[in-house]
C-alpha positions, -999 to 999 in steps of 0.1 A, spaced: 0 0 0 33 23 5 31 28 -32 -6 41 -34 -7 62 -10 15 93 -6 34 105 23 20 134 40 43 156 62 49 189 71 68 204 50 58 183 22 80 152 -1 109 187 0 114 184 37 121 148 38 145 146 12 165 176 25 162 158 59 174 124 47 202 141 25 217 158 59 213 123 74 230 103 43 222 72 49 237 39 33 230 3 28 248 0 61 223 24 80 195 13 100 165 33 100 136 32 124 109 53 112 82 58 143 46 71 127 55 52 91 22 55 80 13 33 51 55 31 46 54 56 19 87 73 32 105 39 48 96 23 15 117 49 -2 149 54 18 149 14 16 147 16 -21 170 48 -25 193 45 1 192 7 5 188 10 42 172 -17 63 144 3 79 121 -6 102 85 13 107 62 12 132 29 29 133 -5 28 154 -20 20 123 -19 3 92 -44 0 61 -63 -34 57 -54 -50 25 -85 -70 21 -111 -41 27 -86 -8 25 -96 8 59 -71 18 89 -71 -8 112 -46 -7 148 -18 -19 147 -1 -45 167 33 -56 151 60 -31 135 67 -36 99 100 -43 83 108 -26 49 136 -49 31 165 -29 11 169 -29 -23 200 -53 -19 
């Protein structure tokens, strides 16, 4: 779902890459992103970066009928390695 729905944050899609530029991570870098969301952002700096991240959020999206549902287990986001 990460790659249908958008990542909204303050400052917009700008602000996060000028944050995650300063941070410059690498496929050596662990990332744990608290309030992922749907995994928009996570998804990304996995696929970009290669970073392993880890997300966790209070909740997540139900695949089988689309609505936000808690939460109970984080989600792991693999690198692109």
């Amino acid at each position: 779902m990460a790659d249908v729905i958008p990542a909204l944050h303050l400052g917009g899609e700008e602000a996060t890459k000028e944050l995650l530029d300063m941070c410059a991570p690498t496929p050596e870098t662990r990332v744990l992103d608290i309030g992922c969301g749907s995994g928009h952002t996570a998804c990304e700096v996995a696929r970009v970066y290669g970073s392993r991240v880890t997300g966790i959020t209070e909740l997540i999206i139900d695949q089988k009928t689309g609505i936000l549902v808690p939460a109970i287990l984080p989600m792991w986001f693999p690198s692109a390695s």
